[in-house]
CHARMM internal coordinates of N, CA and C (Angstrom, degrees):
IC EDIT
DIST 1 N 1 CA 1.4687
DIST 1 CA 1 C 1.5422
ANGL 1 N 1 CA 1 C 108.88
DIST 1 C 2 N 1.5306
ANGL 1 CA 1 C 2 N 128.69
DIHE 1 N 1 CA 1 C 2 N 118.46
DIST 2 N 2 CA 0.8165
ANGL 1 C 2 N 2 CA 119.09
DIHE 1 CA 1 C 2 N 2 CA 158.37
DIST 2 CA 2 C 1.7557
ANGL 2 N 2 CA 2 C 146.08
DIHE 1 C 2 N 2 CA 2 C -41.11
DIST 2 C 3 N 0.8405
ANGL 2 CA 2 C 3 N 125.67
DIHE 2 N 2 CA 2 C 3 N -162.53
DIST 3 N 3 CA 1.6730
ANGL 2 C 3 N 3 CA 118.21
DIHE 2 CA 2 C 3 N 3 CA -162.39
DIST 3 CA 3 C 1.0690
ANGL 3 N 3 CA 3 C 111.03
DIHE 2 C 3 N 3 CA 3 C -102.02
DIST 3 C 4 N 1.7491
ANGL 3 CA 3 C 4 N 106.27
DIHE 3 N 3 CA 3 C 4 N -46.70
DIST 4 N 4 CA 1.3879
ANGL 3 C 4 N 4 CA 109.13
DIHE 3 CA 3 C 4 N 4 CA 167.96
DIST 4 CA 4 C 1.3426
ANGL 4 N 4 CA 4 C 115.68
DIHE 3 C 4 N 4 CA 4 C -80.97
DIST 4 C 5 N 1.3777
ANGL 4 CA 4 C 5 N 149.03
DIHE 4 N 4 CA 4 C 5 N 15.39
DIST 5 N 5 CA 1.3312
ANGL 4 C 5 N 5 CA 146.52
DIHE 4 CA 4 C 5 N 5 CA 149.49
DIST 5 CA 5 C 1.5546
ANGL 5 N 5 CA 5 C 120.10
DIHE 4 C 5 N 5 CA 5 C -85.20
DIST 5 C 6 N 1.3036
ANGL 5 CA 5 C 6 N 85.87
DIHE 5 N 5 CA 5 C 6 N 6.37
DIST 6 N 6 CA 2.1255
ANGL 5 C 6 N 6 CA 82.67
DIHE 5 CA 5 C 6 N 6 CA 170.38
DIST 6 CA 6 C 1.9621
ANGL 6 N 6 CA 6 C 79.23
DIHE 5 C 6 N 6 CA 6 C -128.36
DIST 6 C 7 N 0.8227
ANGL 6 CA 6 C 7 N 148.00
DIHE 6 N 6 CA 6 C 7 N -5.21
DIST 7 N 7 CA 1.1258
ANGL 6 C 7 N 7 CA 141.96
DIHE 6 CA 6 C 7 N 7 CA 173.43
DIST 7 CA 7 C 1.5181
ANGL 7 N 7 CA 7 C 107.36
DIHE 6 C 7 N 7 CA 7 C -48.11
DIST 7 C 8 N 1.6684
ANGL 7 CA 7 C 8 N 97.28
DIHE 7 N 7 CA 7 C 8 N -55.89
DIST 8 N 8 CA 1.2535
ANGL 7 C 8 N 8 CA 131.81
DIHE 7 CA 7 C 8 N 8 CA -164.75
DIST 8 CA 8 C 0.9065
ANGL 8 N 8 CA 8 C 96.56
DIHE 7 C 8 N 8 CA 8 C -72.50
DIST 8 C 9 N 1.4175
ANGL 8 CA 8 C 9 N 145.46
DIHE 8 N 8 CA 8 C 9 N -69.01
DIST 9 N 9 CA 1.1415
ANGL 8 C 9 N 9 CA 163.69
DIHE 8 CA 8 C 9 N 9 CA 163.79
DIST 9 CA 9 C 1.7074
ANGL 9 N 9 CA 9 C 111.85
DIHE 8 C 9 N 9 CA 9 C -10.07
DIST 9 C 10 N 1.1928
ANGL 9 CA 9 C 10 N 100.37
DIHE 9 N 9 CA 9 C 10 N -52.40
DIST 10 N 10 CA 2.1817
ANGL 9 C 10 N 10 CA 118.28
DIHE 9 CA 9 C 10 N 10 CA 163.28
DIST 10 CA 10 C 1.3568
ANGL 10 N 10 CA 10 C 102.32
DIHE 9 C 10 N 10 CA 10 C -46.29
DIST 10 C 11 N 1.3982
ANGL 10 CA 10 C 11 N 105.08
DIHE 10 N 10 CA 10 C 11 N -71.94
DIST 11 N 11 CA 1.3196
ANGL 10 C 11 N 11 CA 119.77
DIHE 10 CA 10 C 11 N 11 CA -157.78
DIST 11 CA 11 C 1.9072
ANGL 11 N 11 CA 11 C 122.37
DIHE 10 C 11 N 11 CA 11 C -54.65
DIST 11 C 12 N 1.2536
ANGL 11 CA 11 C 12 N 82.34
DIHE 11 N 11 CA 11 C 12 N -27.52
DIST 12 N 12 CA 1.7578
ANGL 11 C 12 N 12 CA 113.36
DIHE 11 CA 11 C 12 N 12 CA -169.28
DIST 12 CA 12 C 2.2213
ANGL 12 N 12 CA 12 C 74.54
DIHE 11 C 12 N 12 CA 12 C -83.91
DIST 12 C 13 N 0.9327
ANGL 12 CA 12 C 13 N 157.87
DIHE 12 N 12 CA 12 C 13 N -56.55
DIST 13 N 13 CA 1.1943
ANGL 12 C 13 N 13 CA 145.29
DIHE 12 CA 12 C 13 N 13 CA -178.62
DIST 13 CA 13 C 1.2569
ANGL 13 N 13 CA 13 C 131.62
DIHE 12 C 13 N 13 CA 13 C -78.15
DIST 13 C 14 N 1.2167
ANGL 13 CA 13 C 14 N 113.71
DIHE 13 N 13 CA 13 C 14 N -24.73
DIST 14 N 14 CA 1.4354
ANGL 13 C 14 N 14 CA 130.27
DIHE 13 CA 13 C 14 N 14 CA 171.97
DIST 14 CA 14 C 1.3727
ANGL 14 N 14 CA 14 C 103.62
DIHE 13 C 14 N 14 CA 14 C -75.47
DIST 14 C 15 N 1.3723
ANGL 14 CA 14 C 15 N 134.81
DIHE 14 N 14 CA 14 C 15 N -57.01
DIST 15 N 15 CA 1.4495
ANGL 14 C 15 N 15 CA 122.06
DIHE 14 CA 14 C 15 N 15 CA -161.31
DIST 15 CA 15 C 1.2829
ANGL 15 N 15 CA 15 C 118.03
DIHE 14 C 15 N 15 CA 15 C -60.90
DIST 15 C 16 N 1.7003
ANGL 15 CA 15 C 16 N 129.48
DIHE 15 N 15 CA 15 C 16 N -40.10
DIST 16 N 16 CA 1.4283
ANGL 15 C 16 N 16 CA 120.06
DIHE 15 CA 15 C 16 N 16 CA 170.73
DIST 16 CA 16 C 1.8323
ANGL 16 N 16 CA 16 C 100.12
DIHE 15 C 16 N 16 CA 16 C -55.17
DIST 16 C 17 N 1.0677
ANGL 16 CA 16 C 17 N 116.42
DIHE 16 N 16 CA 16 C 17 N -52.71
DIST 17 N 17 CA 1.7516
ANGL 16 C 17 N 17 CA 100.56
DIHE 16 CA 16 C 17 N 17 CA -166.83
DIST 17 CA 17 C 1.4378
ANGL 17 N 17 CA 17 C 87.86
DIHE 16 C 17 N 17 CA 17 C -61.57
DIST 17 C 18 N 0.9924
ANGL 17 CA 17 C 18 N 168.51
DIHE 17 N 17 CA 17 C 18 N -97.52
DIST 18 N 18 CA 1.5054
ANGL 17 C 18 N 18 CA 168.49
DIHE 17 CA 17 C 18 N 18 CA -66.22
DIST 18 CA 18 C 1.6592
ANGL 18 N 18 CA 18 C 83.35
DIHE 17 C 18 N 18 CA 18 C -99.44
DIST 18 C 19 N 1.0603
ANGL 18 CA 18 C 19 N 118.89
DIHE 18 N 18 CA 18 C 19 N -68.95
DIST 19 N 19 CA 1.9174
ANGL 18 C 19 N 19 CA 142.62
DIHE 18 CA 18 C 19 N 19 CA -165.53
DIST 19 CA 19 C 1.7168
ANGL 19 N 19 CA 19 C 90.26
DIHE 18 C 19 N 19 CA 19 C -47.94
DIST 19 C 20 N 1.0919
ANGL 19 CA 19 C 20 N 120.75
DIHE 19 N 19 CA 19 C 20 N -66.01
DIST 20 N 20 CA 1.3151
ANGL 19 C 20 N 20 CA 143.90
DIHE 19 CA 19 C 20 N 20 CA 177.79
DIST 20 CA 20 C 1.5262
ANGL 20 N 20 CA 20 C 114.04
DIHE 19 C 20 N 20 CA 20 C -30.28
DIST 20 C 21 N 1.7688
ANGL 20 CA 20 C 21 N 102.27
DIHE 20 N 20 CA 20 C 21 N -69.18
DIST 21 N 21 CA 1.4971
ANGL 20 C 21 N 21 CA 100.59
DIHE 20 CA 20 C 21 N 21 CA 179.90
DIST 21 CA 21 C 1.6315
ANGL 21 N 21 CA 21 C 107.14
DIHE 20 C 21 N 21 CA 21 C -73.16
DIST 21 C 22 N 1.5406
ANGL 21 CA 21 C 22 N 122.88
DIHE 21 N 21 CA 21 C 22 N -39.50
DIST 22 N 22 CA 1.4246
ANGL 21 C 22 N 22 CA 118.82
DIHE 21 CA 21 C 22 N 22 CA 163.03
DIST 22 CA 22 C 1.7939
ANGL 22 N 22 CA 22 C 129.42
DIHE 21 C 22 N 22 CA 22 C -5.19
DIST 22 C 23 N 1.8076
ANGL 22 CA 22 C 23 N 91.47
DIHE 22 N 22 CA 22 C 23 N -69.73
DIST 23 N 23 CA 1.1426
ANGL 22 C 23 N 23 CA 111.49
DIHE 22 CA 22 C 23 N 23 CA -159.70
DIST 23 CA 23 C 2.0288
ANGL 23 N 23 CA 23 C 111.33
DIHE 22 C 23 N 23 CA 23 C -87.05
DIST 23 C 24 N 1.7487
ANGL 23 CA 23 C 24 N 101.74
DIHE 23 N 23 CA 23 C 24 N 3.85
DIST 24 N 24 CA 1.0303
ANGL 23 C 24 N 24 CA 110.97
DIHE 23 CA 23 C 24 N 24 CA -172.18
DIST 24 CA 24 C 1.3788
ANGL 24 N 24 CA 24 C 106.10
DIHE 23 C 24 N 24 CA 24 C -111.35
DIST 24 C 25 N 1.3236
ANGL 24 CA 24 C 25 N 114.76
DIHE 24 N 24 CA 24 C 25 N -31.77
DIST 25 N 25 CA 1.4550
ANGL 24 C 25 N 25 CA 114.31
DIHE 24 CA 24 C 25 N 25 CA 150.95
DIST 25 CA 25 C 1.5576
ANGL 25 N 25 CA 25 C 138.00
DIHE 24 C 25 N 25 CA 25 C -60.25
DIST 25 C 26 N 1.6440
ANGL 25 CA 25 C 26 N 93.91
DIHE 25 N 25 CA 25 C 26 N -28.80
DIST 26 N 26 CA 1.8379
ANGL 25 C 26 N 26 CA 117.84
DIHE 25 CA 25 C 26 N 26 CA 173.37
DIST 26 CA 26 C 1.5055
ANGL 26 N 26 CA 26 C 100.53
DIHE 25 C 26 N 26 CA 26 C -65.86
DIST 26 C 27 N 1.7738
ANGL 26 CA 26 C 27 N 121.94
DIHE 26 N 26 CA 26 C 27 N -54.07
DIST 27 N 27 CA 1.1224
ANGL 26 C 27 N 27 CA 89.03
DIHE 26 CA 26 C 27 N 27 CA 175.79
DIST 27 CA 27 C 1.8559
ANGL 27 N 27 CA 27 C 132.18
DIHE 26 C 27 N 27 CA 27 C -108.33
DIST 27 C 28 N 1.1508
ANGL 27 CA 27 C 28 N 94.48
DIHE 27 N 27 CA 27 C 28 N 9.61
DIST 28 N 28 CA 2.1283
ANGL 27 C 28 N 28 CA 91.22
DIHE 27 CA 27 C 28 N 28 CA 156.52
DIST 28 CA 28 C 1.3105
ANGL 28 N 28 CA 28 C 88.69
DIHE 27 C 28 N 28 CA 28 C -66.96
DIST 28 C 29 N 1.2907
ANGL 28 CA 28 C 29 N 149.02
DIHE 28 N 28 CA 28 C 29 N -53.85
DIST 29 N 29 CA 1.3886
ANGL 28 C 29 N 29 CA 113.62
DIHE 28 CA 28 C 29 N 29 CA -156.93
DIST 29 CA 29 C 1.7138
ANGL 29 N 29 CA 29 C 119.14
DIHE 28 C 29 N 29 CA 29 C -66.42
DIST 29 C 30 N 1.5000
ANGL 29 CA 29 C 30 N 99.91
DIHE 29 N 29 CA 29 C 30 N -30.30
DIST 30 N 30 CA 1.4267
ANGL 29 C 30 N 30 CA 109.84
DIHE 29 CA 29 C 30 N 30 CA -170.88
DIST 30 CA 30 C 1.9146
ANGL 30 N 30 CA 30 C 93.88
DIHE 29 C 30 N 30 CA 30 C -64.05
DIST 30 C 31 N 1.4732
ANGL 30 CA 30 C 31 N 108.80
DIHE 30 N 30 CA 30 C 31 N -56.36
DIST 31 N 31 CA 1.2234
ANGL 30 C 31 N 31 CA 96.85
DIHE 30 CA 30 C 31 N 31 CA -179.20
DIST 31 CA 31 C 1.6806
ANGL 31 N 31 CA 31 C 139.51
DIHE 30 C 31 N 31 CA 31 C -40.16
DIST 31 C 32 N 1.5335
ANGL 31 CA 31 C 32 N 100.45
DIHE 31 N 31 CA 31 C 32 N -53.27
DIST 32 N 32 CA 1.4961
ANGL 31 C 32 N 32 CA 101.96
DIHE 31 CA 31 C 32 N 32 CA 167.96
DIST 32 CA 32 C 1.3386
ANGL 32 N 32 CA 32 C 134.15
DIHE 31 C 32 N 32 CA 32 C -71.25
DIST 32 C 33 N 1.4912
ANGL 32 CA 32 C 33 N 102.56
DIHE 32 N 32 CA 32 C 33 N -7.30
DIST 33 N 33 CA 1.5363
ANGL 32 C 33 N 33 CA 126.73
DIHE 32 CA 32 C 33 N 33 CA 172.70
DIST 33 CA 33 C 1.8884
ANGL 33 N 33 CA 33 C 106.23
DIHE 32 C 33 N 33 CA 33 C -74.32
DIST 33 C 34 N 1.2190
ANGL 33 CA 33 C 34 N 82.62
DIHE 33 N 33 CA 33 C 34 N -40.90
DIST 34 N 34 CA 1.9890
ANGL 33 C 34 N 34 CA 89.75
DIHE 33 CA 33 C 34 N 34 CA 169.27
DIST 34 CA 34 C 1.6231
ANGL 34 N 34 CA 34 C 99.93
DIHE 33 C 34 N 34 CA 34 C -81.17
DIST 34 C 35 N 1.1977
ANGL 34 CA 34 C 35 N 143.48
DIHE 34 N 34 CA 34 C 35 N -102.12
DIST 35 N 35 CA 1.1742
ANGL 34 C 35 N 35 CA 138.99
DIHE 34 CA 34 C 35 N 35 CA 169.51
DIST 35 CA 35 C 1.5040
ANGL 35 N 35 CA 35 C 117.17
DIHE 34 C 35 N 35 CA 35 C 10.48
DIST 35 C 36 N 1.2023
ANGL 35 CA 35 C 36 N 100.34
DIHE 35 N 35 CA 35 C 36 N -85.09
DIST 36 N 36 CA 1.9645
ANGL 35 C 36 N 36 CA 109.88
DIHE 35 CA 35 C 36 N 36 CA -163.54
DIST 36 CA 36 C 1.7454
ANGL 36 N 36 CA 36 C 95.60
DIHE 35 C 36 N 36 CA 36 C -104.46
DIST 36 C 37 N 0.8122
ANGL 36 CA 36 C 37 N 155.68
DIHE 36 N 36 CA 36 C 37 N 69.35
DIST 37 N 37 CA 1.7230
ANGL 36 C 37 N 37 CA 153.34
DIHE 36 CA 36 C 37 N 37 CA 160.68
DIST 37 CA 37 C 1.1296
ANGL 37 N 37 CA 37 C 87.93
DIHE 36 C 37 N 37 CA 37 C -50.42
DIST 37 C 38 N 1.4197
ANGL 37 CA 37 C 38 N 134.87
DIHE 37 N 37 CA 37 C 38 N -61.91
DIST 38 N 38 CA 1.6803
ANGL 37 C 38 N 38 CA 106.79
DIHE 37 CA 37 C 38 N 38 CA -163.14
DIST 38 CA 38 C 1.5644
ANGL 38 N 38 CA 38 C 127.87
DIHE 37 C 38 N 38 CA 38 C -34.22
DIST 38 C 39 N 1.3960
ANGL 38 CA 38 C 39 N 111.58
DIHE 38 N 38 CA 38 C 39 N -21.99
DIST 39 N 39 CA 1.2091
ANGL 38 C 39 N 39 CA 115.43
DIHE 38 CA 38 C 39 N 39 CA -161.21
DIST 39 CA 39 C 1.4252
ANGL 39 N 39 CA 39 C 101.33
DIHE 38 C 39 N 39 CA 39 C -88.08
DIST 39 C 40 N 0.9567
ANGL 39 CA 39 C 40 N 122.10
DIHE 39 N 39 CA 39 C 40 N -26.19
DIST 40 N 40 CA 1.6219
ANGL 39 C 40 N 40 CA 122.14
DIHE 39 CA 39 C 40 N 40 CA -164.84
DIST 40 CA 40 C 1.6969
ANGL 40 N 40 CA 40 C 103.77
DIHE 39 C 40 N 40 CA 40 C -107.48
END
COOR INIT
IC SEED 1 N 1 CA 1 C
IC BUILD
């Protein structure tokens, strides 16, 4: 297997976790943004 086919191979696994922690950070922020606004 070439080099860049496990390259791909990463990438093809990494992006759901990447999307994942994204959208889990998107919403604690939304949350404490509802919660505490003073802060922001």
């Amino acid at each position: 297997m070439p080099p860049s086919a496990i390259a791909c191979e990463e990438g093809r696994m990494l992006e759901p976790i990447f999307g994942l922690v994204v959208a889990l950070l998107l919403g604690g922020y939304l949350l404490l943004s509802i919660v505490r606004p003073e802060k922001f």
